[in-house]
C-alpha positions as CSV (number, residue, x, y, z in Angstrom):
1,X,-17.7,-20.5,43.6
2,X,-20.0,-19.6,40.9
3,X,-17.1,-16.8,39.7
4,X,-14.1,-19.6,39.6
5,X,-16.7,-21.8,37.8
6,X,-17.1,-19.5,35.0
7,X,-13.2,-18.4,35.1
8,X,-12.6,-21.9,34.4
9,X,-15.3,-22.2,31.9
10,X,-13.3,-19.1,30.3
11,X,-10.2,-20.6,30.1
12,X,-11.2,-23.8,28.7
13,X,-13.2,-21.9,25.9
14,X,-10.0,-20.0,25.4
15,X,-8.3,-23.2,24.8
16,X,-9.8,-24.8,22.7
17,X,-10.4,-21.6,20.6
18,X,-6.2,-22.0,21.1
19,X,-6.1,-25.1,20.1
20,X,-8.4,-25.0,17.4
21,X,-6.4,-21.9,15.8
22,X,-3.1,-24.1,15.7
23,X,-4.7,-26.8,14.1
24,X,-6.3,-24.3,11.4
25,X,-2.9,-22.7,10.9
26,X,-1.5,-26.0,10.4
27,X,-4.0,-26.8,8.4
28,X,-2.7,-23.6,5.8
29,X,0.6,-23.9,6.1
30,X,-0.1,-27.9,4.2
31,X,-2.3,-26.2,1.7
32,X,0.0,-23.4,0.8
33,X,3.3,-26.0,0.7
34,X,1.3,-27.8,-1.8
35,X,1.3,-24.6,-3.6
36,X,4.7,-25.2,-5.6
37,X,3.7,-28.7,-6.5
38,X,2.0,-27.2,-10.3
39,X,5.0,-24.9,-10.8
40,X,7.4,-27.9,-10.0
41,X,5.6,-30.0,-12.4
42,X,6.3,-27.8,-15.3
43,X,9.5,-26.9,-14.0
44,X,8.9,-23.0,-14.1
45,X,9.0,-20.6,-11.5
46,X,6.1,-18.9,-9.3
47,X,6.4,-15.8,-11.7
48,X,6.9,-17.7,-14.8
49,X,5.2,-15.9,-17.8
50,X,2.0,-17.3,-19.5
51,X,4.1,-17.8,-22.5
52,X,6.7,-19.7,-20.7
53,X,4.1,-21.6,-18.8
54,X,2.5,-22.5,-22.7
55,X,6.4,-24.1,-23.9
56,X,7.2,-25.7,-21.0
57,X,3.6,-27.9,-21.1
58,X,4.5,-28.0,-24.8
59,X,7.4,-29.7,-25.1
60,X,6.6,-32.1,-21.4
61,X,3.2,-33.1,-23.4
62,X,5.0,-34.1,-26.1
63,X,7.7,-35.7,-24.5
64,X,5.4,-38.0,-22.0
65,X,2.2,-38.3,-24.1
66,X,0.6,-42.1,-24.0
67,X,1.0,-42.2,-28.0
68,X,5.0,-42.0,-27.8
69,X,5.3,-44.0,-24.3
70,X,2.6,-46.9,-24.7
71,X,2.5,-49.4,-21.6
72,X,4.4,-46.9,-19.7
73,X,2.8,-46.0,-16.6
74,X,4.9,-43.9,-15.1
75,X,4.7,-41.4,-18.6
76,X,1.2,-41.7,-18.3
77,X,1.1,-40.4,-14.7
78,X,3.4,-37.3,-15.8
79,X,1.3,-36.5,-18.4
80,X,-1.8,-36.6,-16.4
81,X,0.1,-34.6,-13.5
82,X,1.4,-31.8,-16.3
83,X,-2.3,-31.4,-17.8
84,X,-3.4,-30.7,-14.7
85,X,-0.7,-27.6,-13.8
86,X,-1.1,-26.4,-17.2
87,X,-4.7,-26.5,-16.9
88,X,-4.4,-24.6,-13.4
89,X,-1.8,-22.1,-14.5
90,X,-2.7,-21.2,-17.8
91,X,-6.0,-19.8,-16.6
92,X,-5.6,-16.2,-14.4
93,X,-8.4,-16.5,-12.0
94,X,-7.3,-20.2,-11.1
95,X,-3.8,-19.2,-11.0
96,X,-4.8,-16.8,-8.6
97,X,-6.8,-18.7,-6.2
98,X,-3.6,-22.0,-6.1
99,X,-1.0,-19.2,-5.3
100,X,-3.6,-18.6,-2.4
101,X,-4.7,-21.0,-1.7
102,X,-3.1,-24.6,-3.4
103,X,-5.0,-27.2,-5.4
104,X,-8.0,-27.7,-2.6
105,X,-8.8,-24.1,-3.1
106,X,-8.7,-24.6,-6.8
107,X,-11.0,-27.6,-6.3
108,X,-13.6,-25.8,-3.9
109,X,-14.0,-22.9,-6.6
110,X,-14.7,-25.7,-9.4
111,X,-17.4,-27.3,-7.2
112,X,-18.9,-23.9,-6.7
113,X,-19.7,-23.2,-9.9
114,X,-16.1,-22.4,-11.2
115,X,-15.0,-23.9,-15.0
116,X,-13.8,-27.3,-14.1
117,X,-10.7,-28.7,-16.8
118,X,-11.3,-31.4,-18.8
119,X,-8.8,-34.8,-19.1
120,X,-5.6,-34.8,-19.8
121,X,-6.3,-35.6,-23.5
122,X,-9.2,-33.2,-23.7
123,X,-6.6,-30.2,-22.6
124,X,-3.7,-31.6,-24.8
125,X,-6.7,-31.8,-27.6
126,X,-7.5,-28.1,-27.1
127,X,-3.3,-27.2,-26.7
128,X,-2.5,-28.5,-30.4
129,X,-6.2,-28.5,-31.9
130,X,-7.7,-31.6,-33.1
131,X,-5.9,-34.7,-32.7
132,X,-2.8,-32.8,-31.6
133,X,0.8,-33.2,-33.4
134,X,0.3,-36.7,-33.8
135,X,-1.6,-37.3,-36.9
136,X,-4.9,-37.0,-35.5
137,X,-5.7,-40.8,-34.1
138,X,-3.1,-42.8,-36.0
139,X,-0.8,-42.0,-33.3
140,X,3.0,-40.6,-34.7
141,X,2.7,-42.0,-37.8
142,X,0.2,-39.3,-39.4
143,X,1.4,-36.0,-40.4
144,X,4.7,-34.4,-39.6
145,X,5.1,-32.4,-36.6
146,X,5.2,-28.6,-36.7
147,X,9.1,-27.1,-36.8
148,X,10.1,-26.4,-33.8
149,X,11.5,-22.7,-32.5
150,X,15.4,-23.8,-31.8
151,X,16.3,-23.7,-28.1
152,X,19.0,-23.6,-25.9
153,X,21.9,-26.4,-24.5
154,X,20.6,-27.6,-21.3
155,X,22.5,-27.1,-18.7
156,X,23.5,-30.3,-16.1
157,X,24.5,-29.5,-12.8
158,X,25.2,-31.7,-9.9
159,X,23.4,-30.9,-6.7
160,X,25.2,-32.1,-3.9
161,X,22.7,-32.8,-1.2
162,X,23.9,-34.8,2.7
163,X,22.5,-37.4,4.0
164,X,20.8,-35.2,6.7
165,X,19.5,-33.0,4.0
166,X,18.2,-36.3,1.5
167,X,16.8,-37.8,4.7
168,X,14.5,-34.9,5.9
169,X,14.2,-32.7,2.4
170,X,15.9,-29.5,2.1
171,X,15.6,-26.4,-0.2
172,X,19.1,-25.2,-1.8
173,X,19.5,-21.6,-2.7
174,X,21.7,-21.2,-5.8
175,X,23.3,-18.6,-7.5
176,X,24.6,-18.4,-11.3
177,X,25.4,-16.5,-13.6
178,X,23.7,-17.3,-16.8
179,X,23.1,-15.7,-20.5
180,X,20.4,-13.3,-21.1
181,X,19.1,-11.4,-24.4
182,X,19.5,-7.5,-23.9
183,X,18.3,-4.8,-26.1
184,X,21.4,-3.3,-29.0
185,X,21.2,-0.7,-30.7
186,X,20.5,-1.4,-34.5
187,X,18.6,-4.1,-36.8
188,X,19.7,-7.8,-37.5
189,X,18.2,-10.3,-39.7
190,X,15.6,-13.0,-37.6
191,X,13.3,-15.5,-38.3
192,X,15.3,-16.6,-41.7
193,X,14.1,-19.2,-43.9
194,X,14.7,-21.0,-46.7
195,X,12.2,-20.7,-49.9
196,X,11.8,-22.5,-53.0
197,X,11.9,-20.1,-56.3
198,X,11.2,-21.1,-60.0
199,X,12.6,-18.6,-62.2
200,X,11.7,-18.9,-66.2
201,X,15.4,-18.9,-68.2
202,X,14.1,-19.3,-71.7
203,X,11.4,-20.1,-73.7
204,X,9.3,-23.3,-72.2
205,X,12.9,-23.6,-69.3
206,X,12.4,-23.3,-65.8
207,X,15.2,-23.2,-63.4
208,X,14.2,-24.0,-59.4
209,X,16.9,-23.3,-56.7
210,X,16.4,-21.8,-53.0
211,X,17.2,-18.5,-51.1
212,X,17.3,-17.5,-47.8
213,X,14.8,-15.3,-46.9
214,X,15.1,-12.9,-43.2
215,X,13.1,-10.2,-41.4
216,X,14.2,-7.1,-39.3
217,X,14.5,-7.6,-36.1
218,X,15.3,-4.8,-33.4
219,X,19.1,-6.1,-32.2
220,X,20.2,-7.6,-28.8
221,X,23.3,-8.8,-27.4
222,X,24.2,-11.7,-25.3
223,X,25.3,-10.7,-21.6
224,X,25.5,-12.6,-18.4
225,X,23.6,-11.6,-15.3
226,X,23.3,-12.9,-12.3
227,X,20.4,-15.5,-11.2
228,X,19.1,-16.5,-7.7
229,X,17.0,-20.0,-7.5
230,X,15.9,-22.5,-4.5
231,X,15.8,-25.7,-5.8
232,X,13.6,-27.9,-3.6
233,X,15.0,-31.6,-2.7
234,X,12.2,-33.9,-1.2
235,X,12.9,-36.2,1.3
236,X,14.4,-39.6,-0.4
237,X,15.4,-38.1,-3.8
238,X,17.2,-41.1,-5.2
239,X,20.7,-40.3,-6.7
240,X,20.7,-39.0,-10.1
241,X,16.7,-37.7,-9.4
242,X,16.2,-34.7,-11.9
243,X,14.8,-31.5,-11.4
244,X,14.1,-29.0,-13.9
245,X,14.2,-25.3,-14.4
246,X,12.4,-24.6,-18.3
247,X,14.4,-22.0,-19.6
248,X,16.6,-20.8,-17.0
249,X,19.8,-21.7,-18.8
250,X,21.5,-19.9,-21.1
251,X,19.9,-17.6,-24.0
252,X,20.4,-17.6,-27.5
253,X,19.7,-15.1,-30.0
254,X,16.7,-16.6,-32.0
255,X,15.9,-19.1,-30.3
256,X,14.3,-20.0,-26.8
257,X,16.7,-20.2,-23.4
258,X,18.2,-23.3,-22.8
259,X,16.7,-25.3,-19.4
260,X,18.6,-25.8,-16.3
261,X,18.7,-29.5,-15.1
262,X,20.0,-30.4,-11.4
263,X,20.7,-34.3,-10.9
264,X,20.9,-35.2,-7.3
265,X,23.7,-36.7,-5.6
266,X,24.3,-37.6,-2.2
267,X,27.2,-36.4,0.4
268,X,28.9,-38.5,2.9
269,X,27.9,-37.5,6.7
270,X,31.4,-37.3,7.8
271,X,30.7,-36.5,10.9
272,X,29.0,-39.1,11.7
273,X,30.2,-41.3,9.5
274,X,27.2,-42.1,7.7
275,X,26.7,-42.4,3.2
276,X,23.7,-43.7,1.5
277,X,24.0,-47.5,0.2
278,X,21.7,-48.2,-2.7
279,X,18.0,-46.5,-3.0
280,X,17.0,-45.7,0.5
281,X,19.7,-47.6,2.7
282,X,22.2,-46.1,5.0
283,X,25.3,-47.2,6.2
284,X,27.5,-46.1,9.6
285,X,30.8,-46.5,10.9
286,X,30.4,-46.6,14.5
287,X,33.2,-47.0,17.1
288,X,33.3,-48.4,20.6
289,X,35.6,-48.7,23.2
290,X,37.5,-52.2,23.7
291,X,35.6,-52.4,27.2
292,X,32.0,-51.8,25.2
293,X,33.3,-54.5,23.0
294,X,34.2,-57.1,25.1
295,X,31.5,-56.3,27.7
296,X,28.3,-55.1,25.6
297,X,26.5,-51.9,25.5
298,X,23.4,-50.1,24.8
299,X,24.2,-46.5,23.5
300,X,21.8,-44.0,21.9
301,X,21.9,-42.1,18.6
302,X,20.0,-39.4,17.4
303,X,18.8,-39.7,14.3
304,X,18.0,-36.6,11.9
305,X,14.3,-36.6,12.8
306,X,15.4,-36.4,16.7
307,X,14.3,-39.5,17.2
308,X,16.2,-42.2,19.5
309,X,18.0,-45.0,18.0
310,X,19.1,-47.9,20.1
311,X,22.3,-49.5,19.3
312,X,23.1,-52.0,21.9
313,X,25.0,-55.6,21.7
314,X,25.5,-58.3,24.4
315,X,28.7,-60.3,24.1
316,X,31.9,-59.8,22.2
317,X,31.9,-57.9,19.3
318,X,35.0,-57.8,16.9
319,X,36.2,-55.5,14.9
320,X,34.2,-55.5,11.6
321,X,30.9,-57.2,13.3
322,X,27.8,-55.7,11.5
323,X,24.5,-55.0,12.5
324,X,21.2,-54.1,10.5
325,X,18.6,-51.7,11.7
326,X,15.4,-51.9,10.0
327,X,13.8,-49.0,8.7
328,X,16.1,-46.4,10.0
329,X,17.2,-45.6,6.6
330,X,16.2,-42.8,4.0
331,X,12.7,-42.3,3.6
332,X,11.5,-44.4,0.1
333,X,10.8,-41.7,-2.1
334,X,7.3,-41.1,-2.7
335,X,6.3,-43.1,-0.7
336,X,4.1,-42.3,2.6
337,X,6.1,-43.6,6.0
338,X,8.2,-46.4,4.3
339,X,11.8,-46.3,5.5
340,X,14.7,-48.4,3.7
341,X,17.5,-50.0,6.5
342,X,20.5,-48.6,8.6
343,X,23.6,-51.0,8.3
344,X,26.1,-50.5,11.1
345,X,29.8,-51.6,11.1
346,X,31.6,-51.8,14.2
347,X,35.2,-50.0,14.5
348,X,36.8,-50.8,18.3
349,X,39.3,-48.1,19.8
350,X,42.2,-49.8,21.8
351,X,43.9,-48.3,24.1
352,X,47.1,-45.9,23.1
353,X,48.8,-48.4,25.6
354,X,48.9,-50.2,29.1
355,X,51.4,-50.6,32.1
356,X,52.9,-53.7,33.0
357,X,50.3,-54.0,35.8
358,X,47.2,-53.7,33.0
359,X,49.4,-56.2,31.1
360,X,49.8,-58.9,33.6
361,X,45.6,-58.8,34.3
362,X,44.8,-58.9,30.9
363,X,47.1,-62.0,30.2
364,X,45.7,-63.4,33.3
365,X,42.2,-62.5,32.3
366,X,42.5,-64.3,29.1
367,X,44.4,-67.1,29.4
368,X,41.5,-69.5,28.9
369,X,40.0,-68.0,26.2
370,X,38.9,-69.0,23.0
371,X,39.7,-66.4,20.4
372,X,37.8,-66.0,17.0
373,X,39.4,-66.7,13.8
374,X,40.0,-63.3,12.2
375,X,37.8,-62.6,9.6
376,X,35.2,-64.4,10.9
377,X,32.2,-62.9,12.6
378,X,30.4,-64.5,15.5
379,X,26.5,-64.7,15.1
């Protein structure tokens, strides 16, 4: 007795160790998804150079800083959000421990004794120096921004996503073929310029006109090569939802690569008969025999999740009828468990034909019926 006591004592131990180890695993596997979340935010990749890292917060900074989007909250959120990846990714060490371990590892080595970032105007501050592009405090008004390095078209793509694939978040491979610089042999002329010269023409006459000015650069050439991406959809992306890729459209010779922008759209479930209605509502075609429609019927369908949804009606239904489900939707984007609605519209299959004998019930059947109008729906 005293053996199968401590056999079961044993087991149990070994269970919850078990248990306990799936939970942990879990646990990881949350942290390290959140690991993309920085590198999505500045619209690089995982291996993004620090330099690329540095243009991308560069021109988003600039773009949704408070100065240039007052009373906008949602800027003010991006710009916060952006700080914070740059701030993350720009450093190595920190860099290091997110790809490990995501933002709570990050946050553990700050709290034991790590360099902890500053705000969001304290890293933009230390990005541009001083007051930043802006004209110090005056906001844009001040002195003139810096010239820009010229840059790339950006490239708009449609992403075609289904409704299965919007409803439970997907990642989409794609490959293109896009322009990259490649050594050449030779010089060329770079970094040209146009400088002011005074030139003395006679005795107390000046004459001022410009000339363009270039360096020696070593040459490149412009060819295409192939590029693999997985662009990562999150459950509820509205239509038209934009996801960037900083500088992984095409090249240009002196000048930065052009950025890669996907916009979202949203595929018809054929199969089932099912496309998105406005934000996060869904609509189906659903058929049912002429018996189900006359006599009622309780069917299941299996939603994408695998969950069970109960579509049942008592009494006639016509063709046409409607019925709403309420949060069976899309998931609201952003927005923890919140569902938008599934609107059904009822298609009724009649049969391919009947013998005299099916004919003769059905007019008997019927004969003291009271028909609806068509186009009107019974409630």
């Amino acid at each position: 007795r005293v053996d199968v006591g401590r056999a079961m004592r044993r087991r149990a131990r070994a269970s919850t160790r078990g248990a306990f180890a799936c939970v942990l695993f879990a646990l990881l596997a949350a942290v390290c998804a959140r690991a993309s979340d920085y590198y999505a935010a500045l619209g690089v990749s995982r291996g993004a150079e620090e330099s690329q890292i540095k243009r991308a917060y560069r021109k988003l900074a600039l773009k949704y800083h408070p100065d240039k989007n007052p009373n906008d909250e949602s800027a003010k959120k991006k710009f916060t959000e952006i700080s914070q990846a740059y701030e993350v990714l720009s450093d190595k060490e920190k860099r290091s421990i997110y790809d490990r371990y995501g933002e709570d590892g990050v946050k553990q080595h700050e709290q034991s004794g790590g360099r902890g970032g500053g705000g969001a105007q304290d890293i933009f501050s230390q990005f541009f120096g001083g007051g930043g592009p802006f004209g110090g405090f005056g906001g844009f008004g001040g002195e003139q921004e810096e010239p820009e390095t010229p840059k790339g078209t950006t490239i708009k793509v449609d992403l075609g996503m289904t409704v299965k694939e919007i409803y439970l978040g997907a990642t989409a491979p794609v490959t293109r073929e896009k322009l990259v610089t490649k050594s050449a042999r030779g010089t060329r002329k770079c970094n040209c310029r146009q400088k002011l010269v005074t030139r003395q023409v006679g005795p107390g006459m000046y004459q001022q006109y410009t000339e363009q000015t270039c360096e020696d650069c070593p040459n490149v050439k412009l060819v295409r090569e192939r590029a693999d991406l997985k662009v990562e959809v999150d459950p509820g992306a509205p239509v038209g939802h934009e996801i960037l890729f900083f500088e992984e459209g095409d090249a240009m010779i002196d000048g930065d690569p052009g950025d890669l922008l996907f916009v979202v759209q949203t595929l018809e479930d054929k199969e089932n008969r099912i496309t998105r209605v406005g934000k996060s509502d869904l609509h189906m075609t659903y058929e049912i025999t002429l018996v189900e429609a006359l006599n009622g019927f309780s069917k299941i369908f299996k939603h994408y999740d695998g969950h069970d949804v109960v579509i049942a009606r008592t009494g006639v239904t016509v063709p046409f009828d409607k019925m709403t489900l309420k949060g069976e939707g899309l998931p609201k984007h952003n927005q923890f468990k919140k569902f938008g609605d599934m609107f059904i519209t009822f298609q009724v299959q009649f049969p391919a034909s009947l013998d005299q004998k099916q004919r003769d019930v059905v007019s008997k059947t019927f004969a003291s019926s009271k028909f609806v109008e068509v186009g009107k729906v019974v409630v």
